[in-house]
N, CA and C atoms as an extended XYZ file, in Angstrom:
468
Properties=species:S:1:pos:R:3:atomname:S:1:resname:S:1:resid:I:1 pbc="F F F"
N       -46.935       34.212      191.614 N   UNK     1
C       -45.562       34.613      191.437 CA  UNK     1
C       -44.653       33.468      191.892 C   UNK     1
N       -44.100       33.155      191.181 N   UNK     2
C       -42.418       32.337      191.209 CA  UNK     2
C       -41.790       32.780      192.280 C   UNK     2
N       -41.444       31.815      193.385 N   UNK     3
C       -40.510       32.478      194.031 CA  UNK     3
C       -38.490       31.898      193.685 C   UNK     3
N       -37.770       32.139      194.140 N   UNK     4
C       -36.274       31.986      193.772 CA  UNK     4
C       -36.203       31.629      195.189 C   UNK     4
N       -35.116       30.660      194.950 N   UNK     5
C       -34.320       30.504      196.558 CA  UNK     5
C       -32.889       30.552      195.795 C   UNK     5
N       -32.330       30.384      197.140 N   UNK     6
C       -30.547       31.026      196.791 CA  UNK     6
C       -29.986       29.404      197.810 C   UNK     6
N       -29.014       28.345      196.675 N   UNK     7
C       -29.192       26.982      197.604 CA  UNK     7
C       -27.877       27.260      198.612 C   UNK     7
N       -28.151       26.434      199.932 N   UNK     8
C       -26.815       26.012      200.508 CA  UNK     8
C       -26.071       25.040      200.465 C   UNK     8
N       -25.149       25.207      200.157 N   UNK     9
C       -23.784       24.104      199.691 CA  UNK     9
C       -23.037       23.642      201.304 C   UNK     9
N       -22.704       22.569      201.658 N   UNK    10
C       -21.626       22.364      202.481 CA  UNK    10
C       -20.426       21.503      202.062 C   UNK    10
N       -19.965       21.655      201.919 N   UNK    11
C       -18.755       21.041      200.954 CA  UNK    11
C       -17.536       21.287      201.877 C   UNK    11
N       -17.396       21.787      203.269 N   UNK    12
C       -16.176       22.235      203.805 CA  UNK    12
C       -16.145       22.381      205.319 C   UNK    12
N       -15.134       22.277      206.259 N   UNK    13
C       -15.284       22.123      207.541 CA  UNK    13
C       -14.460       23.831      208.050 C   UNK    13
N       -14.514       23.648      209.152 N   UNK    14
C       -13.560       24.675      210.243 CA  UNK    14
C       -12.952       23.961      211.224 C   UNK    14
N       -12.343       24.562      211.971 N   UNK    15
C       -11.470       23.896      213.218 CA  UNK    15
C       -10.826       24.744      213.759 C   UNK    15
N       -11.287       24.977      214.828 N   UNK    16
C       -10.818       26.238      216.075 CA  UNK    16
C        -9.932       25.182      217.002 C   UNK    16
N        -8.791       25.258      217.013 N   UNK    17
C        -7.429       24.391      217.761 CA  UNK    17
C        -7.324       25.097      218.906 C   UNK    17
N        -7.214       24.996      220.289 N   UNK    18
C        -7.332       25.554      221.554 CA  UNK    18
C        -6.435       24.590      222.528 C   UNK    18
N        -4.895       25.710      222.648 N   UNK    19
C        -3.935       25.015      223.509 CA  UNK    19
C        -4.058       25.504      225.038 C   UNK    19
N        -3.933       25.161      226.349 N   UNK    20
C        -3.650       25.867      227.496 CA  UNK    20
C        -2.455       26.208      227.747 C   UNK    20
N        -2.317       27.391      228.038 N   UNK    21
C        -0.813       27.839      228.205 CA  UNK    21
C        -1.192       28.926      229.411 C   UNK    21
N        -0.021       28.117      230.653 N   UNK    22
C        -0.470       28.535      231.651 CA  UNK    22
C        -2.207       28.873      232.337 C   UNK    22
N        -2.159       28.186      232.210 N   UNK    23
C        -3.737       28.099      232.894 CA  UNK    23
C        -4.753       29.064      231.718 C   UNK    23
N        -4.306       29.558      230.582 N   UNK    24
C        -5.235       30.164      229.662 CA  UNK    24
C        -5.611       29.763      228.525 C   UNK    24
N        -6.325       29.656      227.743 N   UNK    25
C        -6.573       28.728      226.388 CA  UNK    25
C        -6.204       30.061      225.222 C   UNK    25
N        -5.724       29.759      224.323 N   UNK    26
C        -4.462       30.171      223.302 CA  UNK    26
C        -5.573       29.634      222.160 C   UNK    26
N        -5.982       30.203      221.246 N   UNK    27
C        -6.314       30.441      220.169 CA  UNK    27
C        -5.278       30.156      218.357 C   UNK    27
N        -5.229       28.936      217.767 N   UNK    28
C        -4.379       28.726      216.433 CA  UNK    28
C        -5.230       29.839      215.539 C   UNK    28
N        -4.397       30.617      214.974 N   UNK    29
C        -4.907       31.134      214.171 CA  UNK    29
C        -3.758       31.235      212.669 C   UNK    29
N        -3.860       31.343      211.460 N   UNK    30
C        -3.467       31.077      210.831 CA  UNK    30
C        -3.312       31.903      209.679 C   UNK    30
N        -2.292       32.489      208.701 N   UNK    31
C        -2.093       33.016      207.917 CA  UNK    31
C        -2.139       32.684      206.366 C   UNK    31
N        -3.305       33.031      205.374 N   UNK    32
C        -3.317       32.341      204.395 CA  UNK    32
C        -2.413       32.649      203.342 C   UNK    32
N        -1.918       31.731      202.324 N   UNK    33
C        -0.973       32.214      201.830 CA  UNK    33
C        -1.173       32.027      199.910 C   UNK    33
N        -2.059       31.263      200.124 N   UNK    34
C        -2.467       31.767      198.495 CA  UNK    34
C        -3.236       32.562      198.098 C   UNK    34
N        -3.441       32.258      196.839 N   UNK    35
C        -4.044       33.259      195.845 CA  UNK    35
C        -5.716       33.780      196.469 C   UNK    35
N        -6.648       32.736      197.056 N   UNK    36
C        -8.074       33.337      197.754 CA  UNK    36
C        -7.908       33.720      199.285 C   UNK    36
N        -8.189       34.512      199.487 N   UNK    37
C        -7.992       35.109      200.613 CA  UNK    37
C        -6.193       35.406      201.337 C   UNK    37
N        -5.641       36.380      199.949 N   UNK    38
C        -4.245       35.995      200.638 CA  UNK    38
C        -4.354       36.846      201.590 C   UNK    38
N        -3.082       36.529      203.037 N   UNK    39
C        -2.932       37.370      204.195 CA  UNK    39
C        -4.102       37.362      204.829 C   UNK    39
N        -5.384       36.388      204.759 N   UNK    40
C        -6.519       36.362      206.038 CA  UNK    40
C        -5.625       36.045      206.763 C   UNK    40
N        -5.665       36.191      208.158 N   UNK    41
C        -5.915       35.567      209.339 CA  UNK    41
C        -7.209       34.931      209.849 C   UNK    41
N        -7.076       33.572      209.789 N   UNK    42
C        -8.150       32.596      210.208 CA  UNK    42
C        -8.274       31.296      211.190 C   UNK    42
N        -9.134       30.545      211.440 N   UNK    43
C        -8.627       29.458      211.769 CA  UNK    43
C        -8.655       28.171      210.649 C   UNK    43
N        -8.540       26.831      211.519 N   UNK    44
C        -8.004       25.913      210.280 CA  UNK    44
C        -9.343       25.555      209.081 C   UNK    44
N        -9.238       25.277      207.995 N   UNK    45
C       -10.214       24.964      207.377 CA  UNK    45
C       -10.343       24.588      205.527 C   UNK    45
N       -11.238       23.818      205.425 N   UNK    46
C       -10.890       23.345      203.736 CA  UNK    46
C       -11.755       21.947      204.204 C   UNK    46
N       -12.064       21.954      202.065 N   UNK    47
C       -13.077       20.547      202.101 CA  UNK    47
C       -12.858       19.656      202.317 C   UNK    47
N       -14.253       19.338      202.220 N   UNK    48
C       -14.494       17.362      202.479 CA  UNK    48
C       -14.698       16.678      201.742 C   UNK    48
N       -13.575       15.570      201.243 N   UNK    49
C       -13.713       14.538      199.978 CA  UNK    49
C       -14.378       13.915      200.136 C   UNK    49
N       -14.490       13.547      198.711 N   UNK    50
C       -15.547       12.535      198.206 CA  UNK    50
C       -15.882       11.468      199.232 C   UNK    50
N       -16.770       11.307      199.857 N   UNK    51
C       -16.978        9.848      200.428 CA  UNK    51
C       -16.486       10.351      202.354 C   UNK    51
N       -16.107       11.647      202.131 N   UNK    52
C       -15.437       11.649      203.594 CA  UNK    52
C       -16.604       12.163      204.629 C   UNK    52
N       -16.489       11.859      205.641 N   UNK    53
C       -17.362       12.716      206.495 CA  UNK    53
C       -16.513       14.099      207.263 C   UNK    53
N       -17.534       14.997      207.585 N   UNK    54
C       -16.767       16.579      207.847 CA  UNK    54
C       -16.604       16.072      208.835 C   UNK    54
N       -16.334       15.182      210.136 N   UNK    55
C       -15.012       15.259      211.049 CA  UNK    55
C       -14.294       14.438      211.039 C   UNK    55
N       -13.877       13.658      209.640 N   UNK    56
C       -13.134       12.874      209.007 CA  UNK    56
C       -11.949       13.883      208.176 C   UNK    56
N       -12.858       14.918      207.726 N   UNK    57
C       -12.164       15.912      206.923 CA  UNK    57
C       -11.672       17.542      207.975 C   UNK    57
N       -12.079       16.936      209.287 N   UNK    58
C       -11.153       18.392      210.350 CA  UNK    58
C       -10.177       17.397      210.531 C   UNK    58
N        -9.830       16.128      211.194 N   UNK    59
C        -8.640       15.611      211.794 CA  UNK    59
C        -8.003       15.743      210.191 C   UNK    59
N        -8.333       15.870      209.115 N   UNK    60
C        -7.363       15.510      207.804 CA  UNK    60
C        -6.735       17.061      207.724 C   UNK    60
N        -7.314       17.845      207.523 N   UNK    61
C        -6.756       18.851      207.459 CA  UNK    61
C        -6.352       19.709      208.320 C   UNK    61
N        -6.667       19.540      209.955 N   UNK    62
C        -5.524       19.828      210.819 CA  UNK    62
C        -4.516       19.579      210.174 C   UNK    62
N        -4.330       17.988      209.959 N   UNK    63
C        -2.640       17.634      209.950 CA  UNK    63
C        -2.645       17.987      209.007 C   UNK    63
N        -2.712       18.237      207.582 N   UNK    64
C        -2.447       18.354      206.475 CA  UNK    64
C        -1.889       20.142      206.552 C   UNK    64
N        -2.451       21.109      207.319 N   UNK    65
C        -2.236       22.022      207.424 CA  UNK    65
C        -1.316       22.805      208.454 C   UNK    65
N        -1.426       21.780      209.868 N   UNK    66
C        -0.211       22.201      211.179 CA  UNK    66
C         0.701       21.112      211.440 C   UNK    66
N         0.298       19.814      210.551 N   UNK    67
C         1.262       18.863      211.179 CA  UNK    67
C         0.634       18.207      212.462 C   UNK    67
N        -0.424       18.553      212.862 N   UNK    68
C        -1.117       18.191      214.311 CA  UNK    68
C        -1.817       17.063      214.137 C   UNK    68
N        -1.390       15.965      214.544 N   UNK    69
C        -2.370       14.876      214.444 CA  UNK    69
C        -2.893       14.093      215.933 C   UNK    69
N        -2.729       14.755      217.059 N   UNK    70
C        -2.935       14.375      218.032 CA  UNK    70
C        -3.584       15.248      219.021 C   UNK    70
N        -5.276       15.381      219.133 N   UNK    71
C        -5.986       15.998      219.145 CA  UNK    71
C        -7.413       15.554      219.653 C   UNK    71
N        -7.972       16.097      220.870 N   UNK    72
C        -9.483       15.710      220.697 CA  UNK    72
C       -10.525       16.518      220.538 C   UNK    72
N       -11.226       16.069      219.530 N   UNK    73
C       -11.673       17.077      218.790 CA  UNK    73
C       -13.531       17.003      219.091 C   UNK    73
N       -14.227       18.383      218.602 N   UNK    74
C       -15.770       17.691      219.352 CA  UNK    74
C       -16.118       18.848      217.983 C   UNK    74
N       -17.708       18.497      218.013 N   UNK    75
C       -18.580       18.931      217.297 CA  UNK    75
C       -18.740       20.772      217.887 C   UNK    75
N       -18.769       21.516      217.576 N   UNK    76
C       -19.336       22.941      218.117 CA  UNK    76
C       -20.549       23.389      218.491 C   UNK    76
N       -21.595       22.393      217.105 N   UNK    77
C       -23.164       22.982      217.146 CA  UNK    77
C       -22.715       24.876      216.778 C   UNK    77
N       -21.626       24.846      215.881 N   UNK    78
C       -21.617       26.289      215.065 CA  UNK    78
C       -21.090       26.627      213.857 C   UNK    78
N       -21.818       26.967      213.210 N   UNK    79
C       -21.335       27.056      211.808 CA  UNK    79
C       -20.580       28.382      211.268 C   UNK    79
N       -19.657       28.263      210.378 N   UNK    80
C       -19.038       29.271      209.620 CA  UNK    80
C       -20.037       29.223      208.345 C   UNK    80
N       -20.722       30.544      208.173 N   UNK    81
C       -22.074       30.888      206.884 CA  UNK    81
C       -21.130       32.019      205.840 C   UNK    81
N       -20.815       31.726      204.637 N   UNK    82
C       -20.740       32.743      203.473 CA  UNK    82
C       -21.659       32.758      203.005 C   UNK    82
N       -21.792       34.456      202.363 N   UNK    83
C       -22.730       34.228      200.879 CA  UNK    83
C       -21.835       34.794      199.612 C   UNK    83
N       -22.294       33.642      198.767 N   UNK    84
C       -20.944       34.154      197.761 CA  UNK    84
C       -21.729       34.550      196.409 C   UNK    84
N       -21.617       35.844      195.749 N   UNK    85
C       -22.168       37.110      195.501 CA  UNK    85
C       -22.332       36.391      194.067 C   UNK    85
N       -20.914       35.894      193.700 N   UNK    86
C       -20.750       35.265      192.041 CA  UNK    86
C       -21.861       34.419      191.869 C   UNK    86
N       -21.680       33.599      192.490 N   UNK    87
C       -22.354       32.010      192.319 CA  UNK    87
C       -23.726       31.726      192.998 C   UNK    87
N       -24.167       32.900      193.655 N   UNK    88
C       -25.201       32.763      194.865 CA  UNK    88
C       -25.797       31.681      195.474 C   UNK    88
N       -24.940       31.373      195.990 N   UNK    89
C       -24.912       30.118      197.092 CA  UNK    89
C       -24.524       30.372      198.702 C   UNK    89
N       -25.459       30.028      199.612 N   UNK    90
C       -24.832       30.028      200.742 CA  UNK    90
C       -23.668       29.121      201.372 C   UNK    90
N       -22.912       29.360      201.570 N   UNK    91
C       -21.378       28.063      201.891 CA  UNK    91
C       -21.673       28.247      203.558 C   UNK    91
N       -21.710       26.744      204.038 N   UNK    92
C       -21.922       26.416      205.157 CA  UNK    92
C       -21.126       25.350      205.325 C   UNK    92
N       -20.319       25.775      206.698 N   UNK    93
C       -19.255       24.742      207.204 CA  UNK    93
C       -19.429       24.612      208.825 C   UNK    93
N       -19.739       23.177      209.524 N   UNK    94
C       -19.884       22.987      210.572 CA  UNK    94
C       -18.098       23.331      210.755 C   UNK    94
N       -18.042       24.222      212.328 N   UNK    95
C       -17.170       24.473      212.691 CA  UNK    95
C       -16.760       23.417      214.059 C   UNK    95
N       -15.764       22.366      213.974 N   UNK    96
C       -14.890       21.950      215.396 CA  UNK    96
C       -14.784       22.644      216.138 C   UNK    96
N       -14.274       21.669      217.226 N   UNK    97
C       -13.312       22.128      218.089 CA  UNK    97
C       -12.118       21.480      218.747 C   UNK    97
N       -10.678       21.344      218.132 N   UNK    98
C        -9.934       20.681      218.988 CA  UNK    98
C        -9.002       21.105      219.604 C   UNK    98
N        -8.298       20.424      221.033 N   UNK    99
C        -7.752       20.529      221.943 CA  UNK    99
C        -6.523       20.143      222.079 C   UNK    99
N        -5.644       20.890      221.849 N   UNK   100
C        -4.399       19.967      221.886 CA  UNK   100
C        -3.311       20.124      222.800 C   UNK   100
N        -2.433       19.423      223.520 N   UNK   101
C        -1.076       19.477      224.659 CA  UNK   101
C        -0.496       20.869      224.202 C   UNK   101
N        -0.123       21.534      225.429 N   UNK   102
C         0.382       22.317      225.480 CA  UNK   102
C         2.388       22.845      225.011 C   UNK   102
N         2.640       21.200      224.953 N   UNK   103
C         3.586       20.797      223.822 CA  UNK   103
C         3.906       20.624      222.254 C   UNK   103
N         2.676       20.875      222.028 N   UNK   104
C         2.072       20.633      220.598 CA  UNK   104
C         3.030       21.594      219.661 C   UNK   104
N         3.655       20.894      218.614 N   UNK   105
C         4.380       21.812      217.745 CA  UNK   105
C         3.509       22.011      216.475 C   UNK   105
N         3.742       23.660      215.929 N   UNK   106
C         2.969       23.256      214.990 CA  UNK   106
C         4.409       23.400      213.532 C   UNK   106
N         3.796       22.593      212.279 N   UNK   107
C         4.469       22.929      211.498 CA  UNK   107
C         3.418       23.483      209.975 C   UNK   107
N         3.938       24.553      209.487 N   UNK   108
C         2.650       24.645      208.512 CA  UNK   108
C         2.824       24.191      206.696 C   UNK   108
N         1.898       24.044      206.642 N   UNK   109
C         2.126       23.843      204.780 CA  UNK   109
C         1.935       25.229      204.233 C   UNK   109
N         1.987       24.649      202.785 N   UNK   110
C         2.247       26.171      201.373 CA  UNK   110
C         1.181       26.674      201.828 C   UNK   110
N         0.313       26.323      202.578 N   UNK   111
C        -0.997       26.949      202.371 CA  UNK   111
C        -1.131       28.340      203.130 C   UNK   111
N        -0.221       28.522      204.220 N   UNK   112
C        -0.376       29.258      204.980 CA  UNK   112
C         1.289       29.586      205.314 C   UNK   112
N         1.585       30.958      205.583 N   UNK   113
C         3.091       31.913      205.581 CA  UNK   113
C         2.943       32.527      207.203 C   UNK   113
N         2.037       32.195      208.148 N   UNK   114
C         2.247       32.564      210.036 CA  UNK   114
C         1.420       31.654      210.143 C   UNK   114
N         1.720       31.857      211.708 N   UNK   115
C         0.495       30.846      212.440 CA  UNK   115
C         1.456       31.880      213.935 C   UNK   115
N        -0.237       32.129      214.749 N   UNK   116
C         0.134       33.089      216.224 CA  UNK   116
C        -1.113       31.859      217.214 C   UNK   116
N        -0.363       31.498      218.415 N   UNK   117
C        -1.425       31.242      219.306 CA  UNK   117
C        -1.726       32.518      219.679 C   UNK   117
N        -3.466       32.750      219.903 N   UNK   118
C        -3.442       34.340      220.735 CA  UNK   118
C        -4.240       33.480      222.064 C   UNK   118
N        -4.897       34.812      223.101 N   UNK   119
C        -5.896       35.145      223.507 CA  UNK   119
C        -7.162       34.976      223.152 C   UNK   119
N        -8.002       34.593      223.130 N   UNK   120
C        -9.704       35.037      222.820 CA  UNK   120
C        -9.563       36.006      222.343 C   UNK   120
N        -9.550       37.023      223.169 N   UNK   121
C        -9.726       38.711      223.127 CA  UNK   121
C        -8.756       39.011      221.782 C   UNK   121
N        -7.573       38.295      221.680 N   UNK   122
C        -6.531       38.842      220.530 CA  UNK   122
C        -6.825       38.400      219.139 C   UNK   122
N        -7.511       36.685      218.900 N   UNK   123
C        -7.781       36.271      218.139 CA  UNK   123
C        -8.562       36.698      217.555 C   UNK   123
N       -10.011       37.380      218.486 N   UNK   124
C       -11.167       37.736      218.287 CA  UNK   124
C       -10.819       39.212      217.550 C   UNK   124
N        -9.590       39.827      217.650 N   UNK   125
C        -9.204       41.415      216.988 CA  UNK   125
C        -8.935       40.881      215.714 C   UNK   125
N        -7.702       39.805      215.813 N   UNK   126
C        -7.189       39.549      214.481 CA  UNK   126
C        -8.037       38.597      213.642 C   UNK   126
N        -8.964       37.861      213.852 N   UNK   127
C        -9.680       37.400      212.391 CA  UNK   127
C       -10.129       38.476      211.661 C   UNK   127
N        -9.940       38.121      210.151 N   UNK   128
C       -10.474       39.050      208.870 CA  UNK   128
C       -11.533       38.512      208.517 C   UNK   128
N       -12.067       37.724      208.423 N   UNK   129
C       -13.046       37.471      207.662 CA  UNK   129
C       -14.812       37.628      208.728 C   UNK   129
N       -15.369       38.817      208.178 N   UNK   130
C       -16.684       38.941      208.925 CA  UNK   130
C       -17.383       37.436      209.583 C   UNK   130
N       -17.357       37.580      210.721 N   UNK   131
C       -18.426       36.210      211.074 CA  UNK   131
C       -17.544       35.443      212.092 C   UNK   131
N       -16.380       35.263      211.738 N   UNK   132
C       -14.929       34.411      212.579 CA  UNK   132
C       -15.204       34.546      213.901 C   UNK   132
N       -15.436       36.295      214.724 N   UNK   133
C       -15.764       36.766      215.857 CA  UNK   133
C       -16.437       36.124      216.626 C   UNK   133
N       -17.756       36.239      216.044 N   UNK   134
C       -18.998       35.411      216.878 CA  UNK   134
C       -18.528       33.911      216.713 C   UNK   134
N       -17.914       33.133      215.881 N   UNK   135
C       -17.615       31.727      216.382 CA  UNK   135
C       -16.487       31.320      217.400 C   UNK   135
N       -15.430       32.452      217.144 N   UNK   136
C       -14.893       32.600      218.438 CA  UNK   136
C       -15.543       32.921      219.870 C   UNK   136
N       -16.304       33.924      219.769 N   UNK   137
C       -16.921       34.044      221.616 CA  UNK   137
C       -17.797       32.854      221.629 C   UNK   137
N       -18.536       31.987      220.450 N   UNK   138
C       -19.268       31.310      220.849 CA  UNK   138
C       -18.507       29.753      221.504 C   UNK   138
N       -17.277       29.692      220.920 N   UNK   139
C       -16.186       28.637      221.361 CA  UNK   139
C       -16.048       28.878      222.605 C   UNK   139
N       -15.490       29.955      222.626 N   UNK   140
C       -14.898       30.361      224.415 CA  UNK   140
C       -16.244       30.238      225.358 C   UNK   140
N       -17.414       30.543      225.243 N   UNK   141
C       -18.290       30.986      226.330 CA  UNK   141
C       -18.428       29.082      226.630 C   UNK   141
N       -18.578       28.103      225.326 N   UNK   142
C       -19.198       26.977      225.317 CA  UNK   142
C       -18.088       25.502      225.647 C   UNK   142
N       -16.986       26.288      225.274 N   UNK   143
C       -15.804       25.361      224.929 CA  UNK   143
C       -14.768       25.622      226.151 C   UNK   143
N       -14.928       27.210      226.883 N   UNK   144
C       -13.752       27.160      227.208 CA  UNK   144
C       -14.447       27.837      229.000 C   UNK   144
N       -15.521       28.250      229.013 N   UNK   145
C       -15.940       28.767      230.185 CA  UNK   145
C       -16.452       27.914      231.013 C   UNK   145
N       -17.287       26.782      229.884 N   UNK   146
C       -18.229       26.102      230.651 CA  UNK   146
C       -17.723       24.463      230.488 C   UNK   146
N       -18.032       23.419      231.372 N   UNK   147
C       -17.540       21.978      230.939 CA  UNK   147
C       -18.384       21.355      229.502 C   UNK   147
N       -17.380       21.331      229.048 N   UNK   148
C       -17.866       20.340      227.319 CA  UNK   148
C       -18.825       19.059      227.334 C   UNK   148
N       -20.024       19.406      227.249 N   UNK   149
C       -20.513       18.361      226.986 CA  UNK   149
C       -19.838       16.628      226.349 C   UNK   149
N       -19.692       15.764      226.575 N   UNK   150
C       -19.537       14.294      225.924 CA  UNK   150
C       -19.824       13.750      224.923 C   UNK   150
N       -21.423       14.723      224.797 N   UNK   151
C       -21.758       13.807      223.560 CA  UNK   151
C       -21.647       14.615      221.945 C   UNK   151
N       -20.518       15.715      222.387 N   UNK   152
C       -20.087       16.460      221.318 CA  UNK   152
C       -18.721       16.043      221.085 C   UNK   152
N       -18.089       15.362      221.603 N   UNK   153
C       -16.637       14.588      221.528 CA  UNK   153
C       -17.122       13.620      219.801 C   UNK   153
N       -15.994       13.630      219.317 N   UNK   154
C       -16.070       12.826      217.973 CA  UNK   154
C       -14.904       11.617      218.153 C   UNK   154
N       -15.558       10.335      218.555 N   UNK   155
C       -14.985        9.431      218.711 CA  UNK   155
C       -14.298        8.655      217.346 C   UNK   155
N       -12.732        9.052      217.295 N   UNK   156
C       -11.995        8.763      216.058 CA  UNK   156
C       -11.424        7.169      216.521 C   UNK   156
């Protein structure tokens, strides 16, 4: 018997943005505003061009999406996994993590109509999209409880 596999694609990044405000880390979360997924609440995210590398393509689309270009940003070791039903492909996106001043303004593009810093706990209510949750507690327990490893820093 033949077996079938179902392939995985990575074609796209994430980026969980984490400000301190007052001694607590604040969660970017983001409001989508077009036509796929309108009104998610998510964090930042979209592909990686031709020739780019995926943490070539989180510092691009931070800014391209909050205006944030001043940021240090590290690897997660966690992925955001779809399975997409049409096309049956698994979509896999290594998920960031960056850090930014507690001054940090954000400004957003067409792409997105809110943007809320939360809580963990608040962010972790308001993502829509199944799966967001667990990369959030896995940020906070790794990113925000415990000291960040070095050799997950992405030297830009």
């Amino acid at each position: 018997m033949e077996v079938s596999t179902v392939p995985i694609r990575c074609t796209g990044i994430a980026v969980v943005l984490l400000k301190k405000v007052q001694n607590q880390y604040r969660v970017l979360l983001v409001k989508r505003a077009g036509v796929v997924l309108k009104d998610v609440w998510c964090y930042i995210g979209g592909g990686i061009e031709n020739g780019e590398r995926a943490w070539e393509a989180a510092y691009r689309e931070v800014e391209e999406e909050t205006g944030i270009s001043k940021l240090s940003l590290y690897s997660s070791n966690a992925f955001d996994k779809i399975y997409s039903i049409g096309e049956n492909f698994i979509y896999l996106a290594p998920v960031f993590v960056g850090y930014v001043s507690e001054d940090q303004e954000v400004t957003l593009n067409e792409e997105h109509s809110d943007y809320k810093w939360l809580s963990f706990e608040e962010a972790i209510d308001t993502v829509s999209l199944p799966g967001n949750e667990e990369v959030l507690s896995f940020i906070e327990k790794h990113f925000v409880k415990r000291e960040v490893p070095d050799y997950l820093r992405v030297e830009n």
